[in-house]
C-alpha positions in Angstrom: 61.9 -16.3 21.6 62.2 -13.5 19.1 65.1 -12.6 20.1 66.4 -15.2 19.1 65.3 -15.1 15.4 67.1 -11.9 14.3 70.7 -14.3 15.3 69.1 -17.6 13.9 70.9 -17.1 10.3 74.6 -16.2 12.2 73.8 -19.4 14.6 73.0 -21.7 11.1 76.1 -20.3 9.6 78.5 -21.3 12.3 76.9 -24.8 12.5 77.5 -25.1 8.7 81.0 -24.4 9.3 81.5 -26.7 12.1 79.5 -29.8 10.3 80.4 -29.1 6.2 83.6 -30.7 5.1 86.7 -29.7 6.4 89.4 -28.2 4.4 93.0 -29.5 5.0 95.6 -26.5 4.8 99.0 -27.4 5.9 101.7 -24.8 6.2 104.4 -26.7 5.4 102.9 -27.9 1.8 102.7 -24.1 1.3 106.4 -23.7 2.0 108.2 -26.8 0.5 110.3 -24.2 -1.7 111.6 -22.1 1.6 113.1 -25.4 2.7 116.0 -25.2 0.0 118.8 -23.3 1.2 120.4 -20.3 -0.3 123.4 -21.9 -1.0 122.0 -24.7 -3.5 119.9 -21.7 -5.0 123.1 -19.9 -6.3 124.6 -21.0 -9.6 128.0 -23.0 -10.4 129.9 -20.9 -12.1 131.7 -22.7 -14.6 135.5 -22.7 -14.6 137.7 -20.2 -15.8 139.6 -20.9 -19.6 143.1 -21.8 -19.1 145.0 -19.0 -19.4 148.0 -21.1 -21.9 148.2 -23.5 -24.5 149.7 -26.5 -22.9 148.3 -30.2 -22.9 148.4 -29.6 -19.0 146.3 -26.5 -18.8 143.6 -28.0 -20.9 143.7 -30.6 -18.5 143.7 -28.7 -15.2 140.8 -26.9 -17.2 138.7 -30.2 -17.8 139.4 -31.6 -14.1 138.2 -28.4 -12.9 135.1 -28.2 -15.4 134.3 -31.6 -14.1 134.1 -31.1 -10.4 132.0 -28.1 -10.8 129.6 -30.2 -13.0 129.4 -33.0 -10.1 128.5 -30.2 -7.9 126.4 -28.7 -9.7 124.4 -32.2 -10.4 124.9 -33.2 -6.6 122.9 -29.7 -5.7 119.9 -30.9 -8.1 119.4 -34.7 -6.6 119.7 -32.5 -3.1 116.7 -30.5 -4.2 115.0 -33.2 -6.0 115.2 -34.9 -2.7 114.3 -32.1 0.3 111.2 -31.4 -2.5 110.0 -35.0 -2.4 110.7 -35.5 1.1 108.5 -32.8 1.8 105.4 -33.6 -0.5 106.2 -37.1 1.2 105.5 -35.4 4.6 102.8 -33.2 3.4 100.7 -36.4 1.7 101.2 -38.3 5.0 100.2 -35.2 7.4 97.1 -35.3 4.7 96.1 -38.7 5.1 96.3 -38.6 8.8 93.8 -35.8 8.9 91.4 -36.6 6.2 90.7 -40.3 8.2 90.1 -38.7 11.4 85.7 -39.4 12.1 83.9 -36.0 13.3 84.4 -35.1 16.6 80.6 -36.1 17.9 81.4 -39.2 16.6 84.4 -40.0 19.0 82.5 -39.0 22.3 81.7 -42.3 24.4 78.3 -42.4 23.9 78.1 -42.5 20.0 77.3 -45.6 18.3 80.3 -44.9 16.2 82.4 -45.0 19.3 85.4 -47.7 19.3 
């Protein structure tokens, strides 16, 4: 028996890690940022001045100018949306762990048994 009182505070320890509350840690909330590609990362570049005068270069200028706004707006709502899927995912993977009982109160013979 007094052998076993030198381990007695290691052997409290590790029960008060197995019984205290649990701490959820999921990996992918840690990473919703690496889910964004490169490619949305990079900047539009906006488009080059015309190089005349004309009506019809200001035009093809404008046209261009445009498209490269569009793009550049699509690339945000794509971001806005891979972020919130994944906070989505990460609440839900959350939830599903922070309602689960202890595990001695799943065994059969546990009054809390269903």
């Amino acid at each position: 028996m007094r052998w076993l009182l030198p381990a007695l505070p290691v052997l409290l320890g590790l029960t008060g890690c197995a019984v205290g509350p649990r701490t959820v840690t999921i990996p992918v909330a840690l990473t919703c940022g690496a889910r964004i590609p490169p490619q949305l990362r990079d900047d539009v570049a906006p488009a080059p001045l015309p190089p005349g005068n004309t009506v019809g270069d200001w035009v093809t200028f404008a046209d261009d100018q445009t498209g490269r706004l569009e793009r550049a707006n699509d690339r945000k709502a794509t971001v806005l949306w891979i972020i919130d899927h994944c906070e989505s995912e990460t609440r839900s993977a959350s939830k599903r762990l922070e309602t689960r009982r202890p595990w001695w109160r799943r065994l059969p013979w546990s009054s809390d048994h269903e």
